[in-house]
N, CA, C and O atoms as a MOPAC input file, in Angstrom:
PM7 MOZYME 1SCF
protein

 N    -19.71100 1   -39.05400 1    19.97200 1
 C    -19.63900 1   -37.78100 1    19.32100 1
 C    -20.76000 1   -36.85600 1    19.76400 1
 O    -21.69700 1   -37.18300 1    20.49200 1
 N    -20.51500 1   -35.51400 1    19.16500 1
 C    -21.62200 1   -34.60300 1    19.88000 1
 C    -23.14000 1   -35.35600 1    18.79600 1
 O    -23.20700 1   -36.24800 1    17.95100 1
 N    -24.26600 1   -34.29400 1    19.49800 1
 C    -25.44000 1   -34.76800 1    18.83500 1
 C    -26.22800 1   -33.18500 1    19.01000 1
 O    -26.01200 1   -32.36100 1    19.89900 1
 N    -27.08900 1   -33.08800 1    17.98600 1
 C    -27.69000 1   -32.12900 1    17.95300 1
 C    -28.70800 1   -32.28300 1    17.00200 1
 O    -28.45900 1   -32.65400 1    15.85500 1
 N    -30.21500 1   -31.93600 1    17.53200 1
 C    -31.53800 1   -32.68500 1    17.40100 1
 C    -32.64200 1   -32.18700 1    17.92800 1
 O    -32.66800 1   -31.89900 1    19.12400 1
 N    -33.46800 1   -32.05200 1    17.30900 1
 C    -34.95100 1   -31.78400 1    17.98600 1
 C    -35.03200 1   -32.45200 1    18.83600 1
 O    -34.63700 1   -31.80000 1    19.80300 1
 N    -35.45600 1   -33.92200 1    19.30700 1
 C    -36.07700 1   -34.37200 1    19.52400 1
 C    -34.89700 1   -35.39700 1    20.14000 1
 O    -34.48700 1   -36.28800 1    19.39600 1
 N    -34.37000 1   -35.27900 1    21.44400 1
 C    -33.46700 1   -36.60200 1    22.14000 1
 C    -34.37700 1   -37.81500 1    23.04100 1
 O    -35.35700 1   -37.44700 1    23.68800 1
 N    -34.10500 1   -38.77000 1    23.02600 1
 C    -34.71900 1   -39.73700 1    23.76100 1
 C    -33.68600 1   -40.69800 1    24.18300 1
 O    -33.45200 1   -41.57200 1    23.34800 1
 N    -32.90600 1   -40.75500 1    25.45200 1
 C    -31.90500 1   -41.74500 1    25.57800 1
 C    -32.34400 1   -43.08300 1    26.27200 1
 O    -33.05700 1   -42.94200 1    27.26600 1
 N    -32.14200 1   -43.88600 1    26.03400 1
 C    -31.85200 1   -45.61200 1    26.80200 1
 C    -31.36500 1   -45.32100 1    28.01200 1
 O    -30.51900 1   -44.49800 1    28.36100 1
 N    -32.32000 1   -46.48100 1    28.91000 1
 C    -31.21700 1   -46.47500 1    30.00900 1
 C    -30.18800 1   -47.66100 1    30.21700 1
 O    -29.98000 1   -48.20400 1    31.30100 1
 N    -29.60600 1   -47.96600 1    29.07800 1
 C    -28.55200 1   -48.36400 1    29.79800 1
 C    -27.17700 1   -48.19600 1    28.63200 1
 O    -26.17800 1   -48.90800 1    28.52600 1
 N    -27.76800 1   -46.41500 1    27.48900 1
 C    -27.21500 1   -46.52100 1    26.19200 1
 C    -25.77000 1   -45.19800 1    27.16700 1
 O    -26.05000 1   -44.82500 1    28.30600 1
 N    -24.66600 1   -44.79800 1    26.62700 1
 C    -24.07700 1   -43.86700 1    26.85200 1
 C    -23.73200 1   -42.77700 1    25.91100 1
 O    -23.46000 1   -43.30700 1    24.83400 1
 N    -23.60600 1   -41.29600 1    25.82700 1
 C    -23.55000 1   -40.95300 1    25.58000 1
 C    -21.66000 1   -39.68700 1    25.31000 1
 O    -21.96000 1   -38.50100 1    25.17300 1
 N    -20.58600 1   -39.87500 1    25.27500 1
 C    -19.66400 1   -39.14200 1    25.26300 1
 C    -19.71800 1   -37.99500 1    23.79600 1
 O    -19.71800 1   -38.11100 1    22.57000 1
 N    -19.76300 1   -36.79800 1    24.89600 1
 C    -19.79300 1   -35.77800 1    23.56500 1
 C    -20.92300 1   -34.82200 1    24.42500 1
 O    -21.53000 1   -35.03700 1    25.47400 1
 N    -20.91500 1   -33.54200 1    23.38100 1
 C    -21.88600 1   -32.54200 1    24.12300 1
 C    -23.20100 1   -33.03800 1    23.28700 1
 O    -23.11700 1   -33.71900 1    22.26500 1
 N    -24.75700 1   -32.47800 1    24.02900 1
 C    -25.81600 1   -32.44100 1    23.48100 1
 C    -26.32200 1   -31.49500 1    23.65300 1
 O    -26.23200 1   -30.86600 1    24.70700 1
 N    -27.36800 1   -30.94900 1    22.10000 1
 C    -27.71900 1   -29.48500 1    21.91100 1
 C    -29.16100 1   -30.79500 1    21.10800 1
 O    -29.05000 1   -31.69900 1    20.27900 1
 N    -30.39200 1   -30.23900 1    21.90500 1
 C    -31.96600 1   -30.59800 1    21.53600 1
 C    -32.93600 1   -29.63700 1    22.01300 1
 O    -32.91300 1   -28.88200 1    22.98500 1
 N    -33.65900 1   -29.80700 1    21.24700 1
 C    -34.82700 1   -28.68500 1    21.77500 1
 C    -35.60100 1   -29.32400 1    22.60900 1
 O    -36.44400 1   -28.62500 1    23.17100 1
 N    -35.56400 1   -30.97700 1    22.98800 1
 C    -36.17000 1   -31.52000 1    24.08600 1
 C    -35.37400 1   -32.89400 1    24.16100 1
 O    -35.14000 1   -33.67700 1    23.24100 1
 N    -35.03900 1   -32.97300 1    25.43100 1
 C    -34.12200 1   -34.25100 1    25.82100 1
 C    -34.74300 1   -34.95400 1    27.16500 1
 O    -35.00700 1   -34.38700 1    28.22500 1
 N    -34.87500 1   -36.08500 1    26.89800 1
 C    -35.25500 1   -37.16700 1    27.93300 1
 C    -34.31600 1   -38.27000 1    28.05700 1
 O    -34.05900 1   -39.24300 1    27.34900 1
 N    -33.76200 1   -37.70700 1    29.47100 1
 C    -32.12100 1   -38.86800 1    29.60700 1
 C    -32.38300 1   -39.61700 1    30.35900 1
 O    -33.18500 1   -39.37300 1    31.26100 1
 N    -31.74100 1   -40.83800 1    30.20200 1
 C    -31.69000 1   -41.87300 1    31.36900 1
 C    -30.72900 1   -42.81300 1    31.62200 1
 O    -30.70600 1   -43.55000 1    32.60800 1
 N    -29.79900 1   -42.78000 1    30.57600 1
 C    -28.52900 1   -43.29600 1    30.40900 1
 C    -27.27800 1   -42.35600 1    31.27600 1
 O    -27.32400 1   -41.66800 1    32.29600 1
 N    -26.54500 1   -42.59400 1    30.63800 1
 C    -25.01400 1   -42.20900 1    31.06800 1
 C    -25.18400 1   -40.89100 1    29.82500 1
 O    -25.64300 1   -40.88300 1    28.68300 1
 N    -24.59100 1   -39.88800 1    30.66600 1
 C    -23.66800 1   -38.66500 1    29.82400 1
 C    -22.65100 1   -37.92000 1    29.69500 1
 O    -22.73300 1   -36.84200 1    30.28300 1
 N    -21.70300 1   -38.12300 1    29.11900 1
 C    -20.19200 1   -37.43000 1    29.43100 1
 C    -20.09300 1   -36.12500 1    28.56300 1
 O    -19.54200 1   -36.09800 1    27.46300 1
 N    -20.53800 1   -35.31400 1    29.02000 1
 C    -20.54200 1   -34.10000 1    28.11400 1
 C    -21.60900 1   -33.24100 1    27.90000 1
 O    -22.67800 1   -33.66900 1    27.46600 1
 N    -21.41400 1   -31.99500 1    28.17800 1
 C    -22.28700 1   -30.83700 1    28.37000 1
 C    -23.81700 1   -31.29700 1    27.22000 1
 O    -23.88800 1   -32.08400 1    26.27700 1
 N    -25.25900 1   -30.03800 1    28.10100 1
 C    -26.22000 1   -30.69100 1    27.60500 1
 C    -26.51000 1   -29.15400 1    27.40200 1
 O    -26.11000 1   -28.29300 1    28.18600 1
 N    -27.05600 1   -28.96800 1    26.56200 1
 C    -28.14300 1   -28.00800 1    26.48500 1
 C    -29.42100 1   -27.87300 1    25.76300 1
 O    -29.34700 1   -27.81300 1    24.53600 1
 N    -30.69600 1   -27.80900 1    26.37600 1
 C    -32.17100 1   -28.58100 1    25.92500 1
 C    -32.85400 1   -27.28300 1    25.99700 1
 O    -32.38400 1   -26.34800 1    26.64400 1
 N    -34.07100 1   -27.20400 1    25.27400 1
 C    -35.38000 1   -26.22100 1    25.86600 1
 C    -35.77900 1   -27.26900 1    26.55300 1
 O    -34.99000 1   -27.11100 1    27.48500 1
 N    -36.36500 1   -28.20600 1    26.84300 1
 C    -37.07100 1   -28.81600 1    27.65600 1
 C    -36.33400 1   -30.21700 1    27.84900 1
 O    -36.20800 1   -31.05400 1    26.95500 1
 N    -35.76700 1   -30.36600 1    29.44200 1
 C    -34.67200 1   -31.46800 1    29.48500 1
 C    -35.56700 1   -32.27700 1    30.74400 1
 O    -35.88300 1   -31.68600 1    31.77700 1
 N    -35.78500 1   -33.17500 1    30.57900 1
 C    -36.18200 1   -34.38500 1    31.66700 1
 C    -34.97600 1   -35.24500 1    32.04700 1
 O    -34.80200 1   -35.97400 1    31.07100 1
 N    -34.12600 1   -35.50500 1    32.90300 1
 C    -33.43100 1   -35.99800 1    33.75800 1
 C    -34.38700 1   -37.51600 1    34.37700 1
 O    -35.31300 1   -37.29600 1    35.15700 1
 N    -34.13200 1   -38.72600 1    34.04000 1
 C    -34.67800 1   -39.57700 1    34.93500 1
 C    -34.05200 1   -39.99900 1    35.40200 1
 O    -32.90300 1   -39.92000 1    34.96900 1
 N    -34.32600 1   -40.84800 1    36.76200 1
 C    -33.59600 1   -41.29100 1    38.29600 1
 C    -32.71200 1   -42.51700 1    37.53700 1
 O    -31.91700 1   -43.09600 1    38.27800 1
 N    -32.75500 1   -42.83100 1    36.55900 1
 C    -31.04700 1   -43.77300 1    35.98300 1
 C    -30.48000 1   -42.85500 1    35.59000 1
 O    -29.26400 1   -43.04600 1    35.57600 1
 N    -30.80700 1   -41.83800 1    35.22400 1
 C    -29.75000 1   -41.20300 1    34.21600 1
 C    -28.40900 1   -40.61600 1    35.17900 1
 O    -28.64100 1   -40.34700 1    36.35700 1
 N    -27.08300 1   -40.44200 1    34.65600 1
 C    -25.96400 1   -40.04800 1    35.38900 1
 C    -25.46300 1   -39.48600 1    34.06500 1
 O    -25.11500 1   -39.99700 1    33.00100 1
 N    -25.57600 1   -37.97600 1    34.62800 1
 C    -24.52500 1   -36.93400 1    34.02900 1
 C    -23.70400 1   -36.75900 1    34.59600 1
 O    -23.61200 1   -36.79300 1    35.82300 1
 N    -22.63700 1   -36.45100 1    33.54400 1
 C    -21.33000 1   -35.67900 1    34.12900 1
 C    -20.78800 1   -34.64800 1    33.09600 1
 O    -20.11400 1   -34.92800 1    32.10400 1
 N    -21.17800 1   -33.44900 1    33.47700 1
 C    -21.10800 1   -32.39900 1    32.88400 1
 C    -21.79800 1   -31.20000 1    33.15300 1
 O    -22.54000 1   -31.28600 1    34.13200 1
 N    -21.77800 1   -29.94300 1    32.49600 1
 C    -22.63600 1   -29.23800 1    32.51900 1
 C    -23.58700 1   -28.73300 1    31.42900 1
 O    -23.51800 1   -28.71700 1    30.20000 1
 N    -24.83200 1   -28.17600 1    32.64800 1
 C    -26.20600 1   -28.31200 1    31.43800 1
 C    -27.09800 1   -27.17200 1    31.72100 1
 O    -27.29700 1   -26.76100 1    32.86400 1
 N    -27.56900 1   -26.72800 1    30.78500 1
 C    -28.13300 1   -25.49800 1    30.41800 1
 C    -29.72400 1   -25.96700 1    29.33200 1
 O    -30.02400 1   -26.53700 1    28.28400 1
 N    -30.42000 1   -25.14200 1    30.65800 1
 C    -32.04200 1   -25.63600 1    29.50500 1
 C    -33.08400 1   -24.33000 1    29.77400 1
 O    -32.57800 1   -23.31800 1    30.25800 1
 N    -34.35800 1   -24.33500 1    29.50500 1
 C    -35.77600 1   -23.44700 1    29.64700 1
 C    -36.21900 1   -23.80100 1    30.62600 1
 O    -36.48800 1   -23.00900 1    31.53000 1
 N    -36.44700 1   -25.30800 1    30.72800 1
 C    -37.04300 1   -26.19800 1    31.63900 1
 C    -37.02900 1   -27.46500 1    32.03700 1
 O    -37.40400 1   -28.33600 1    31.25300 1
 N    -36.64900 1   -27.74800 1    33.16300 1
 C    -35.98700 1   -28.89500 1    33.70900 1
 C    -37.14600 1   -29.81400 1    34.63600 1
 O    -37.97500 1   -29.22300 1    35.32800 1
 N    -37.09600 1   -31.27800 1    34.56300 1
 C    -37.54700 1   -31.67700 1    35.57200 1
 C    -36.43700 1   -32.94600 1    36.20500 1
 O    -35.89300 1   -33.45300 1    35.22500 1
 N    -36.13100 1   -33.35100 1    37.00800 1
 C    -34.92300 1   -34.00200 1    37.65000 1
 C    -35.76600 1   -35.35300 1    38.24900 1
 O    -36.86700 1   -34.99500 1    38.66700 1
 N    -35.59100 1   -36.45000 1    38.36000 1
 C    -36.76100 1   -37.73000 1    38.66300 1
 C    -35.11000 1   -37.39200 1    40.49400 1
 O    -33.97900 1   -36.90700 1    40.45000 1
 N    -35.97400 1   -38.00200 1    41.74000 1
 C    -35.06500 1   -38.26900 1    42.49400 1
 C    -34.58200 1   -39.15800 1    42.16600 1
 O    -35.05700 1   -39.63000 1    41.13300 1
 N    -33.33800 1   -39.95200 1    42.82900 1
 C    -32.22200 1   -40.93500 1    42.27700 1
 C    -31.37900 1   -40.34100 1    40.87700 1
 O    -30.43400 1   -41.01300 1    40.46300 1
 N    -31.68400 1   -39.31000 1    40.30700 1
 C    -30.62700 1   -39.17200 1    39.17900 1
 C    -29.16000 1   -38.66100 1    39.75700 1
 O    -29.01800 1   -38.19800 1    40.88800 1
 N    -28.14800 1   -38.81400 1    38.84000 1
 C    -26.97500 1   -38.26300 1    39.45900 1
 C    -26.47900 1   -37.16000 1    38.32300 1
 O    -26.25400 1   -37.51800 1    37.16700 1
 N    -26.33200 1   -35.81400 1    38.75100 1
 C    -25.51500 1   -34.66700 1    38.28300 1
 C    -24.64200 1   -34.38600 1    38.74400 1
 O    -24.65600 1   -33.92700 1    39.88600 1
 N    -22.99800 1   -34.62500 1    37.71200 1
 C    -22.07700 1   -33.88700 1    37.98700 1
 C    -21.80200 1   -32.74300 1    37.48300 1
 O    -20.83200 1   -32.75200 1    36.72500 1
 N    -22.40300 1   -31.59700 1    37.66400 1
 C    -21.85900 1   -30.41300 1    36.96800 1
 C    -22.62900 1   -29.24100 1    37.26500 1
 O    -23.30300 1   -29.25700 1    38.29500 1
 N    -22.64000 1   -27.84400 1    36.25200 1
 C    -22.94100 1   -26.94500 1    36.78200 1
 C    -24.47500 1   -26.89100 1    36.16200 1
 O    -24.38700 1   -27.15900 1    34.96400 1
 N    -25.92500 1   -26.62800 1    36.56000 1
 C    -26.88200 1   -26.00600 1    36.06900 1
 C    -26.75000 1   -24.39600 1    35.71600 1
 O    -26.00700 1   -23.58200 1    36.26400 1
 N    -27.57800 1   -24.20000 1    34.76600 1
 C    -27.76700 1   -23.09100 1    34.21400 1
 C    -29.15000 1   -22.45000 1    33.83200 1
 O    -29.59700 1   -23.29300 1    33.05400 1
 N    -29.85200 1   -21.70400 1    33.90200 1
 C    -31.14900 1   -21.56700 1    33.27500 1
 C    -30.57800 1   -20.44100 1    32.26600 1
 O    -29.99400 1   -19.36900 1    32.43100 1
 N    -31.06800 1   -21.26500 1    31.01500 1
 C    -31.24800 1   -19.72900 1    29.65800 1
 C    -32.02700 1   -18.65200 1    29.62800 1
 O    -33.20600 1   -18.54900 1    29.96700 1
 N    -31.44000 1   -18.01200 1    29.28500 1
 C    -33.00700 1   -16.74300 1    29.43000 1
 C    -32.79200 1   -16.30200 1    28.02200 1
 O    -31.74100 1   -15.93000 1    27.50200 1
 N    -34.02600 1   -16.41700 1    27.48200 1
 C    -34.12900 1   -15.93600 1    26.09800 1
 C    -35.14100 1   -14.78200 1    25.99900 1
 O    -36.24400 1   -14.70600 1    26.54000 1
 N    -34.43700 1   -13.77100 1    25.07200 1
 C    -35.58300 1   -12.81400 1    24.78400 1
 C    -36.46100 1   -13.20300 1    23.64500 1
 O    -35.92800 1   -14.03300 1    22.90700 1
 N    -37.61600 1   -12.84400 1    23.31100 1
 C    -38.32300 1   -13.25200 1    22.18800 1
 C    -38.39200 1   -12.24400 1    21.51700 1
 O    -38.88400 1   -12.27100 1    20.38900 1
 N    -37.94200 1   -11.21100 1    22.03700 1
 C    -37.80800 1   -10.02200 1    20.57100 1
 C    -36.36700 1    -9.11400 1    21.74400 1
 O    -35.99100 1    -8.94400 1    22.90400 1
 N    -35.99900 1    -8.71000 1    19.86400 1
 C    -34.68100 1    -7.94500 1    20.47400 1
 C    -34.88000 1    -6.53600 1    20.61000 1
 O    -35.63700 1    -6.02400 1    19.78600 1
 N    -34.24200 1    -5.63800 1    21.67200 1
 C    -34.80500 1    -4.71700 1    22.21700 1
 C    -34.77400 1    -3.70300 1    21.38400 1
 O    -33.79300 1    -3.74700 1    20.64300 1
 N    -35.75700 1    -2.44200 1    21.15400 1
 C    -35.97900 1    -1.69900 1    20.24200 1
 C    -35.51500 1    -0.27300 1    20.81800 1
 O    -35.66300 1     0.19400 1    21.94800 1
 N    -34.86200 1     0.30500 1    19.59400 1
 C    -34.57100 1     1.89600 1    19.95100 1
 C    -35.59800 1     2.66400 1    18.87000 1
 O    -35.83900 1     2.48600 1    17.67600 1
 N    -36.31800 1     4.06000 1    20.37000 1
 C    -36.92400 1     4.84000 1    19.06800 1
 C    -36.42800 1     6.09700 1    19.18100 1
 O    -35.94900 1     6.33400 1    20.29100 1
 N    -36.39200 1     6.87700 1    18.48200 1
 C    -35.43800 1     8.44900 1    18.47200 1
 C    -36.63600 1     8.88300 1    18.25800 1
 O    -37.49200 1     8.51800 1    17.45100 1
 N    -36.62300 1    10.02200 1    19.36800 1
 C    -37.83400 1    10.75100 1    20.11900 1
 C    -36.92200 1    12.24200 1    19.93700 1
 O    -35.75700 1    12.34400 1    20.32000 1
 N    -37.75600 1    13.44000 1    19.22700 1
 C    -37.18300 1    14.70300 1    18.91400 1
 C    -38.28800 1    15.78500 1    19.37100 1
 O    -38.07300 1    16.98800 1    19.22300 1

């Protein structure tokens, strides 16, 4: 099932089917289903298959990605109108 969490920490040898939404994910298992992290660590067991969207990524070599990357771009404040007469 999906998961959604501060704080992900996967096994490597646990699987995961379903999307994941964390504000920090450290994979190393199996993943069938879209990811999206502020801060996602990828290690060289881990095998995704999906697509994933984060702030900041680090990828170990040997990992396997099937899918599309994305970088988020977040504003930290929303843009302001001033009426000038």
């Amino acid at each position: 099932g999906d998961i959604t969490c501060a704080s992900l920490v996967q096994g490597e040898k646990s699987t995961v089917t379903g999307a994941i939404k964390a504000q920090s994910a450290r994979l190393s298992g199996t993943v069938h289903g879209s990811i999206e992290a502020g801060e996602l660590v990828i290690l060289k067991s881990a095998r995704i298959h999906g697509d994933v969207s984060y702030d900041a990524l680090t990828i170990e070599q040997g990992a396997q990605v099937d899918g599309r990357f994305a970088h988020r771009i977040h504003t930290s404040e929303e843009p302001s109108l001033t009426l000038v007469s």
